[in-house]
C-alpha positions in Angstrom: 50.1 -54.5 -22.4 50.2 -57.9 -22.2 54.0 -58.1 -23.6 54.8 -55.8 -20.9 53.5 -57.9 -18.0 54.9 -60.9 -19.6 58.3 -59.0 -20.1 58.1 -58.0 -16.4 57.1 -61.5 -15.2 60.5 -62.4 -16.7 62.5 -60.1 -15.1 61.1 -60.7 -12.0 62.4 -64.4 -12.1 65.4 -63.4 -13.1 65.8 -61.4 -10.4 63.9 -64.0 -8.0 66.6 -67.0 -9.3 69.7 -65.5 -10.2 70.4 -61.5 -10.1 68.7 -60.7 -6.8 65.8 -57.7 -5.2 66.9 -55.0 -7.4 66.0 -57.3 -10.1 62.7 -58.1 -8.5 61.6 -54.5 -8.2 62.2 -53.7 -11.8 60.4 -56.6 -12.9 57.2 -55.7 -10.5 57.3 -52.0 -12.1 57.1 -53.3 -15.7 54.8 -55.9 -14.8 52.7 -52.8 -13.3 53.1 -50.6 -16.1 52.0 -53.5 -18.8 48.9 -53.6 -16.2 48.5 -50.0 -16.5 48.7 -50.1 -20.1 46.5 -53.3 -20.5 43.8 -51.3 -18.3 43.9 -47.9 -20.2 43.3 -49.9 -23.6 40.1 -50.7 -22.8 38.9 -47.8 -21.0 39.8 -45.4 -24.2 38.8 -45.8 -27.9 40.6 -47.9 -30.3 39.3 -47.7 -33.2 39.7 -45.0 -36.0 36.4 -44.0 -35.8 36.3 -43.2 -32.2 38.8 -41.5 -31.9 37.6 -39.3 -34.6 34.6 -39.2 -33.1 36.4 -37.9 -29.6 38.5 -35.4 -31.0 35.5 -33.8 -32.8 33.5 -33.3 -29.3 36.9 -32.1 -27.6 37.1 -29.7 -30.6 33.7 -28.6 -30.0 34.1 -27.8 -26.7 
């Protein structure tokens, strides 16, 4: 997650100082997508045990 956003911080500079918008939009979407990603690993489990634990209450359903 945070790679991501740092990866997309980088292209958007890129884009802002050298390559142009096109450059710019790509780096926004990554950045966005590193957000996303950053987000979603603290809303779901991480560890093994967790997830274990919710994929014997799916099963159970």
């Amino acid at each position: 997650g945070v790679i991501t956003i740092f990866v997309g911080v980088g292209i958007w500079f890129l884009g802002f100082f050298a390559l142009g918008s096109l450059f710019e939009g790509i780096g926004f979407l990554v950045g966005f997508i590193g957000v996303g990603t950053l987000i979603a690993g603290y809303l779901y489990p991480n560890t093994g045990k967790e997830l274990t634990n919710a994929v014997e209450e799916f099963e159970k359903k």
